[in-house]
C-alpha positions in Angstrom: 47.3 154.6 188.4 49.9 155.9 191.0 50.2 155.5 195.1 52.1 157.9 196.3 54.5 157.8 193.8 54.9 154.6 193.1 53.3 153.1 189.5 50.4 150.0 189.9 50.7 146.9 188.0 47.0 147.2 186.1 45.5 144.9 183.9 44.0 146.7 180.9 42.0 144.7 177.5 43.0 145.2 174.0 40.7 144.0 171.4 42.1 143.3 167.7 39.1 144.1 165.3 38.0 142.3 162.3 39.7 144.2 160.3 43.1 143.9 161.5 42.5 139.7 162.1 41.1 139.7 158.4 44.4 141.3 157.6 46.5 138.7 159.2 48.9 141.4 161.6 47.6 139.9 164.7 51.2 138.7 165.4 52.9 142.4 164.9 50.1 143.7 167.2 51.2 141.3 169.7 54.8 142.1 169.2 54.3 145.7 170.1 52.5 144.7 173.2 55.5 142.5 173.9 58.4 144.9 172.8 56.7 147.4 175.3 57.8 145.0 177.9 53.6 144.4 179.0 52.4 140.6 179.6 49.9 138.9 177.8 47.8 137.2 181.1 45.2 136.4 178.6 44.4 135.5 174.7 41.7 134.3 172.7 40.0 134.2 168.9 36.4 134.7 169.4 33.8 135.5 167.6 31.5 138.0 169.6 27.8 137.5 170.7 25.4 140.6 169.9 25.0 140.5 174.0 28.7 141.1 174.0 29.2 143.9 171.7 26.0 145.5 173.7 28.1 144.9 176.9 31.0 145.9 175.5 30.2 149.2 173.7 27.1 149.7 176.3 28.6 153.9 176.6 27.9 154.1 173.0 24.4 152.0 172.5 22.5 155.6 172.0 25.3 157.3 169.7 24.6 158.0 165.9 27.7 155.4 164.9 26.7 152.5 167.2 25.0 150.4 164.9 27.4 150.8 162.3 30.3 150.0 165.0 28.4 147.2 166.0 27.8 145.8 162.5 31.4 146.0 162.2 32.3 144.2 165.2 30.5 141.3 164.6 31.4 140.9 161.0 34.0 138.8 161.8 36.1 137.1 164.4 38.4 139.7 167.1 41.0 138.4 169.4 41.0 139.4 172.6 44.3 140.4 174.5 44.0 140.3 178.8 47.7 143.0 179.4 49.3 143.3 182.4 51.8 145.9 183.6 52.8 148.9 185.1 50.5 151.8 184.2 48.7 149.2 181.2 46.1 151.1 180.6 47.3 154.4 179.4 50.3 152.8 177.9 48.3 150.3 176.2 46.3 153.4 174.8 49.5 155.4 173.9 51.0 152.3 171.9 47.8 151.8 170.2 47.0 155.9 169.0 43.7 157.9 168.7 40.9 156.5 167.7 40.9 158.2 163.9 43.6 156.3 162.7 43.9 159.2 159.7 44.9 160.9 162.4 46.8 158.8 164.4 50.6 159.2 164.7 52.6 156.8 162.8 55.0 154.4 164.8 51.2 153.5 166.7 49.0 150.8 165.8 46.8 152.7 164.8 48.7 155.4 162.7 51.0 152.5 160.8 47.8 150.4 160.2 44.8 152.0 160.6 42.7 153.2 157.8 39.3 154.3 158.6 37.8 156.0 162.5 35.4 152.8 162.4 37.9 150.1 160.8 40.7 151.4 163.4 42.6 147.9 164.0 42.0 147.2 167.9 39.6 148.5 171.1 41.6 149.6 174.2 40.0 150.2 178.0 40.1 153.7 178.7 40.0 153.6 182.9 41.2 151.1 185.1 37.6 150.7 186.2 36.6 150.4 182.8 39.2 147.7 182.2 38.2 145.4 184.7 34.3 145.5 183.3 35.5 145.2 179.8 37.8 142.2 181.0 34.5 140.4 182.9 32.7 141.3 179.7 35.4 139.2 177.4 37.0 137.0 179.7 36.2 134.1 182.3 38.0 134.3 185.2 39.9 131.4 184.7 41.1 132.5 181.6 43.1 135.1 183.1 46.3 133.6 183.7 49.4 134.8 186.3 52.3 135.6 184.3 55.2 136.0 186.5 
């Protein structure tokens, strides 16, 4: 988001899939967050409640893939990543790629690791707005942490 010119720190979620943690490459998911120069305000391994994937995904409840995504989702555990920085939610998206990782771009998560539209590594927030619900959806409060 900009002000007049001027870039806003945001806060943004990235979620690493079951796919990617089953994988092990958590840590070179993390790195790229890193080497973009974003902060990690929050981290966890979790293993998702139905009520959370329903929260999560709550745009795509009605959608032909949901219950597959869903399935999916809960199949195993996800890691959830709290990012901070300045315009973090459409660089978190760009580092990550599109959502078909066949089509993704190598040198993004996605399009170096990604190997199926469903089984596509990690979730990001689209909106600032959307960020912040996805956040409450994931994340306590107190589990955010400021990361100067």
């Amino acid at each position: 988001m900009k002000d007049k010119g001027i870039f806003m720190i945001e806060r943004t979620l990235m979620m690493i899939k079951p796919d990617a943690v089953q994988r092990s490459i958590i840590g070179k998911i993390i790195t790229r967050i890193e080497n973009k120069g974003l902060k990690i305000v929050g981290l966890k391994l979790i293993r998702l409640s139905s009520d959370d994937v329903d929260k999560l995904y709550d745009i795509h409840i009605k959608k032909d893939f949901y219950t597959k995504l869903r399935d999916f989702i809960l199949s195993g555990p996800v890691v959830a990543i709290a990012i901070e920085g300045k315009d973090a939610v459409s660089v978190v998206r760009t580092l990550a790629g599109v959502t078909d990782s066949v089509k993704a771009a190598p040198g993004t998560i996605r399009g170096d690791f990604g190997l199926h539209l469903t089984k596509n590594i990690v979730h990001t927030s689209d909106a600032v707005a959307r960020a912040s619900y996805e956040l409450n959806v994931l994340f306590n409060p107190e589990e955010i942490i400021e990361n100067k």
